[in-house]
C-alpha positions as CSV (number, residue, x, y, z in Angstrom):
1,X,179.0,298.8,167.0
2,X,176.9,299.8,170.1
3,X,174.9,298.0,172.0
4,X,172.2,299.4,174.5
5,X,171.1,297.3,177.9
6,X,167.7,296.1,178.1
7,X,166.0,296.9,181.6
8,X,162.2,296.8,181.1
9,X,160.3,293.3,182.1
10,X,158.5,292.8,178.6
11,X,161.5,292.7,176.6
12,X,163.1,290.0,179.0
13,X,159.7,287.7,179.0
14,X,159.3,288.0,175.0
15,X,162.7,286.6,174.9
16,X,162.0,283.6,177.0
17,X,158.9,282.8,175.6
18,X,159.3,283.3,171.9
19,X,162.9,283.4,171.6
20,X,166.0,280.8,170.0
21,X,167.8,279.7,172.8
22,X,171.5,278.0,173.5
23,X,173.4,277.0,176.6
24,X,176.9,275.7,178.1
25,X,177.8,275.2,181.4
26,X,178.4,279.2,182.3
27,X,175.6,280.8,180.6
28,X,172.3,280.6,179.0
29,X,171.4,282.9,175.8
30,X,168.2,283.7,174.4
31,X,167.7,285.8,171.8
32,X,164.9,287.4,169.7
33,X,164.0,289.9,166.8
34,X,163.3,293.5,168.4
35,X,162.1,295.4,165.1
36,X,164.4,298.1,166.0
37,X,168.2,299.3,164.6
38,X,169.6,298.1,168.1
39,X,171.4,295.4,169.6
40,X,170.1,295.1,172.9
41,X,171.7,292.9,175.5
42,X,170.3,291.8,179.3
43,X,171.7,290.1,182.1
44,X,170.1,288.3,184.7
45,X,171.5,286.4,187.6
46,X,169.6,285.0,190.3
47,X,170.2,284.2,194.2
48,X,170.3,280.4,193.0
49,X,173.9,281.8,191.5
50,X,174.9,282.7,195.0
51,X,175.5,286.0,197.2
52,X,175.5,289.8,196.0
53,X,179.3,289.7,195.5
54,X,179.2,286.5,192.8
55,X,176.2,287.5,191.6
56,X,177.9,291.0,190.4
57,X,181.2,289.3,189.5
58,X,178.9,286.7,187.2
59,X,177.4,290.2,185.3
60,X,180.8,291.9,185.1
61,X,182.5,288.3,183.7
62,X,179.5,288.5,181.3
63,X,179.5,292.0,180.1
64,X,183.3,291.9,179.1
65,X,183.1,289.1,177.3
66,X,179.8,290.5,175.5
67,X,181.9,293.3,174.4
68,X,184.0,291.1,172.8
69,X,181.8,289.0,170.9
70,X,179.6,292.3,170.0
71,X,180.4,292.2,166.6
72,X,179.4,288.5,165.6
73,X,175.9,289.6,166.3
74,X,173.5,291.5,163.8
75,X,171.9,294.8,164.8
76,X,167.8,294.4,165.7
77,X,168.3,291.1,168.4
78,X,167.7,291.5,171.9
79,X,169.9,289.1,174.0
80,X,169.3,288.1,177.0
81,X,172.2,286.5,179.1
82,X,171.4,284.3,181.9
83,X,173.9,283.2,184.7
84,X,174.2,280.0,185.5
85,X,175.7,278.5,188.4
86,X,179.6,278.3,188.8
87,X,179.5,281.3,186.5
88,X,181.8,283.4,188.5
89,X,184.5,280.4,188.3
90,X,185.2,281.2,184.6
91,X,187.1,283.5,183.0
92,X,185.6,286.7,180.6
93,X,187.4,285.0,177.7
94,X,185.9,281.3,178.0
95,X,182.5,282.7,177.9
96,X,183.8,285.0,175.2
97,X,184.3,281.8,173.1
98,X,181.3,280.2,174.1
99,X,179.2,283.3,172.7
100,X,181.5,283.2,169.7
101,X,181.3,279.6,168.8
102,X,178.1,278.0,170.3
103,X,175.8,280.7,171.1
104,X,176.8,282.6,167.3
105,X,175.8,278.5,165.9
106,X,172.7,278.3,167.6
107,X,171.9,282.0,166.6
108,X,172.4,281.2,163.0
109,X,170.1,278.3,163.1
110,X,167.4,280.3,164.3
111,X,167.5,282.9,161.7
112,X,167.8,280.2,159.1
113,X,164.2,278.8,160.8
114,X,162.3,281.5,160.8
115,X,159.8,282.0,158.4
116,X,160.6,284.9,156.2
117,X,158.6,287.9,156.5
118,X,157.1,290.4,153.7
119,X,157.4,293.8,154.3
C-alpha cells in the first residue's frame, strides 16, 4: 500500500476540527475519513519544535516510521502527524511503535464511534 502526502490547508484543518485524535510524548495524530481510495498522511512541525535542522530531522524521524506502520491503517483516512517537542530525540522505530500500538488503539475506537452511514 501507497500513501500520498497531504499539502493543501483544508484537509489539515478538517482533521483538527472534526477528527479522532491520540498522543504520546513524540507525536500527536489526528485522523479523519477523506471519502476517497487514499491514505493520506501530513506532517507538521512548528518553530516551538526548534530550528530548521530539528524541525526536518523531526519529519524525516516521522516519515520512516509512517512507512512502517503503513499497513495497520485502512485506505480513505487522512492523517495528520504533528511534532511534538523532543521529537527529534527519538528514534524512527519508537514512534513506529507508538503508531502501531497507541495511535492504531485510538484509531479503532474512533471507527467503532462513529455513527454508521447509509449509502
Amino acid at each position: 500500500m501507497d500513501f500520498n502526502v497531504i499539502k493543501d490547508n483544508g484537509a489539515f484543518l478538517r482533521a483538527y476540527r472534526k477528527g479522532g485524535f491520540s498522543a504520546c510524548k513524540c507525536v500527536s495524530v489526528y485522523f479523519v475519513k477523506n471519502n476517497l481510495p487514499l491514505l493520506r498522511m501530513g506532517i507538521t512541525a512548528s518553530k516551538k519544535i526548534g530550528n530548521a535542522v530539528i524541525r526536518n530531522r523531526c519529519k524525516r524521524i516521522i516519515r520512516a516510521a509512517w512507512r512502517e506502520s503503513l499497513n495497520q491503517f485502512p485506505e480513505g483516512f487522512d492523517f495528520v502527524i504533528l511534532a511534538r517537542e523532543g521529537c527529534h530525540l527519538f528514534k524512527s522505530t519508537d514512534v513506529a511503535k507508538h503508531l502501531q500500538g497507541k495511535v492504531k488503539a485510538d484509531f479503532e475506537r474512533f471507527l467503532r464511534a462513529r455513527p454508521k452511514q447509509n449509502k
